[in-house]
N, C-alpha and C positions, 0 to 999 in steps of 0.2 A: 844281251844281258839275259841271263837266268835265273828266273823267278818263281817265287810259291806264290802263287794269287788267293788269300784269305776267302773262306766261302760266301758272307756276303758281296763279296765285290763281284762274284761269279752269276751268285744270284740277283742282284743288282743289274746285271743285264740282260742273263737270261728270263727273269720275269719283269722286266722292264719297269725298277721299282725308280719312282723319282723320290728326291731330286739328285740321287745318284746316277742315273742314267749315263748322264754323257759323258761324266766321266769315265763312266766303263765302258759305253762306244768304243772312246779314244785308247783304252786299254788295250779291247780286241781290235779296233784299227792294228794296234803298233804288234799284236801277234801274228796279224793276216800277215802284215807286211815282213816278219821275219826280224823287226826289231827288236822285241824279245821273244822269249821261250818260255811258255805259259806250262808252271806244273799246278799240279792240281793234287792233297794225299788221298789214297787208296779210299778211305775213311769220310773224307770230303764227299763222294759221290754218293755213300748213303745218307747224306744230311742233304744234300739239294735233293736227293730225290723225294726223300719223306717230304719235306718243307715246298715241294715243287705241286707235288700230289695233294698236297694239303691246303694251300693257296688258291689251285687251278682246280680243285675236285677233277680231275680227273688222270686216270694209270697214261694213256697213252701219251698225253702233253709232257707227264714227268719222264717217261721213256725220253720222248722226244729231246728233252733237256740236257738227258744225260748221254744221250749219242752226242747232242752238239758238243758237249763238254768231251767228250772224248777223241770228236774230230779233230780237234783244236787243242788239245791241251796233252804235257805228258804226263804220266801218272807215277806218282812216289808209291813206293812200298811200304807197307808198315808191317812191320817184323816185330819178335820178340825185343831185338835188342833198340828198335828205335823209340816201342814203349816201355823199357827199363830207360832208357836215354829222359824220356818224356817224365817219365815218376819221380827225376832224380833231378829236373833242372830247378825248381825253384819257383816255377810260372802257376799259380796258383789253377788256372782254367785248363783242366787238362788235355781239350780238345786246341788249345793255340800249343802248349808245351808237346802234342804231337806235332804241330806243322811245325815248330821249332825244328825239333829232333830228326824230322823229314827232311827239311831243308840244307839241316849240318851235313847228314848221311848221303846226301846228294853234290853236295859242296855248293850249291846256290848263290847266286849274289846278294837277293834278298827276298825279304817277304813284303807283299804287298795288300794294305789294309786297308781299311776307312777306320779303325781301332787301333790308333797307335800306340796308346798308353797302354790297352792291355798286354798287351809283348814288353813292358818295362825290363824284365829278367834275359831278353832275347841275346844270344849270343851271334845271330845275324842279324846286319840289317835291317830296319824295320822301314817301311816307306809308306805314305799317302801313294794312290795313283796320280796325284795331282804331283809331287813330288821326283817321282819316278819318270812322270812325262820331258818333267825341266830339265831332269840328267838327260835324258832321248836326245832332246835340240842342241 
């Protein structure tokens, strides 16, 4: 399965924020293992990294975050036409109505959240990790 991973569910594990943790273990469990395909948009990696830096005080720990995030994840494009896509779905939070537009432009199966209702407008799928796990089994 091919997935847009929402940024806190990324940051969620990468900064080992509880009580979301283990769900998002379980999340990168299931990319280690090849069960899904962890994307991640272009746009998404300047928000962990400010919010990484900002948390940890310090440059090299947010580096470090966004390597891991790129070892393991693939990265969506964001182009003109995916933020004309994004300006014109309806999705009031313009940073989800990009991972929207990311995810369509990619043909994804879904996006995966711990905010489900903010994606109400979503033209993909919307999923909990907890959610996404139970299709897995």
């Amino acid at each position: 399965m091919r997935v847009l991973i929402d940024t806190n569910v990324i940051l969620d594990y990468l900064l080992e924020r509880e009580p979301f943790l283990q769900d998002a273990e379980l999340l990168f469990q299931a990319i280690g293992s090849e069960q899904v395909i962890g994307y991640v948009t272009a746009t998404t990696l300047t928000d962990i990294f400010y919010i990484a830096r900002k948390q940890t005080q310090s440059i090299e720990q947010a580096r470090q975050v966004i390597s891991i995030t790129l070892a393991v994840m693939e990265i969506c494009p964001v182009n003109r036409a995916v933020l004309e896509v994004a300006l014109t779905s309806g999705i009031r939070d313009f940073e989800d109505a990009v991972q929207v537009a990311c995810a369509m432009a990619q043909n994804l199966d879904a996006i995966i959240t711990r905010d489900t209702e903010d994606f109400s407008n979503a033209t993909v799928p919307v999923l909990s990790v907890s959610q996404l796990l139970e299709q897995l089994e």
